[in-house]
N, C-alpha and C positions, 0 to 999 in steps of 0.2 A: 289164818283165822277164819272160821265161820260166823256168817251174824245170819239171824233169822228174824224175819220180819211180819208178823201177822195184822192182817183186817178183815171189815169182814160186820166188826158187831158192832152192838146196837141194842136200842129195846124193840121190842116185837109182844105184838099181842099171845097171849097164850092159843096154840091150835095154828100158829102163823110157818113161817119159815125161813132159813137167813144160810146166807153161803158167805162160810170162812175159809181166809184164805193166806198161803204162808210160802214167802218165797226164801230161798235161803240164798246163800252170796258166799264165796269162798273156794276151797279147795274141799270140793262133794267126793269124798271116795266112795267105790262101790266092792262089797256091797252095802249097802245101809236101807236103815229103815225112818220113814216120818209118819209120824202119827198128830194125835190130837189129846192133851188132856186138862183136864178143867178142876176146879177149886172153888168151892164154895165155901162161903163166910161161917168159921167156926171146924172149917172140914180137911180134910187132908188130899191130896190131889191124888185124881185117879185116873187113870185109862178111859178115853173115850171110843178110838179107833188109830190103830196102826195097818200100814202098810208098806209092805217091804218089797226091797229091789226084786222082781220079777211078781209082782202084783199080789202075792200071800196076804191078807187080810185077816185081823183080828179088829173086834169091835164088843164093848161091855155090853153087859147084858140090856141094857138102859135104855142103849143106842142100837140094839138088834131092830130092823123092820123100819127107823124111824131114818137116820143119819146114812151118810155115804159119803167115805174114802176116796178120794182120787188124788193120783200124782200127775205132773208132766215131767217125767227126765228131764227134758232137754231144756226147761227155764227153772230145774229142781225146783219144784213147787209142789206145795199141797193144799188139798182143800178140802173143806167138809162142809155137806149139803146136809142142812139139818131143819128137817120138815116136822111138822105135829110137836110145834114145842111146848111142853109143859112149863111152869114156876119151878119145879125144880131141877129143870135146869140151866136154871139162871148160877152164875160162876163165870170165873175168870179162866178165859179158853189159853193153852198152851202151846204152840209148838214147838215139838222135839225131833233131833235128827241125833241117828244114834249111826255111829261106823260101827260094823261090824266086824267082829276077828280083831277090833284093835282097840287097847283099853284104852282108856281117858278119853275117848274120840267122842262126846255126846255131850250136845247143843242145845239149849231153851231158847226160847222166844220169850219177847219182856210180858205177853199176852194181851188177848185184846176181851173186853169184858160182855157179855152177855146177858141182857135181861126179859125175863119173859114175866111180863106182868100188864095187867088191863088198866 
């Protein structure tokens, strides 16, 4: 079984910056990918930034210029550094760990909540 564990949030002034952070525990197959996605009140959860086994990055359009990806293999851990934050987006952060090549193999984190307001 994997469990995924994120921290990390907090409120933060709007224009601030906050680094989340998400370890996972279990039986990590490779290859796989961990990402980041967030949910805001009324909203449907969406992609903030993934990054997959040999560093391939994807990041929404949102998080382009602002946020930043990073893994450590070897404490399977992810994180996202997320600078110039606006109000929107304020949302409940996710962590996901997805095996790759192998169905049913894809893990949430209970998330950790984000807000950006003065």
């Amino acid at each position: 079984q994997v469990h995924l564990v994120e921290s990390g949030g907090g409120l933060v002034q709007p224009g601030g910056s906050l680094r989340l952070s998400c370890e996972a525990s279990g039986s990590i197959l490779s290859p796989n990918a961990m990402g980041w996605y967030r949910q805001a009140p009324g909203k449907e959860r969406e992609l903030v930034a993934v990054m997959h086994t040999g560093d391939m990055t994807n990041y929404a359009d949102s998080a382009k210029g602002r946020f930043t990806i990073s893994r450590d293999y070897v404490g399977n851990s992810v994180y996202l550094e997320m600078n110039s934050l606006k109000p929107a987006d304020t949302a409940v952060y996710y962590c996901r760990l997805t095996i790759l090549l192998r169905l049913g193999m894809d893990y949430w984190g209970k998330g950790t909540l984000v807000t950006v307001s003065s």
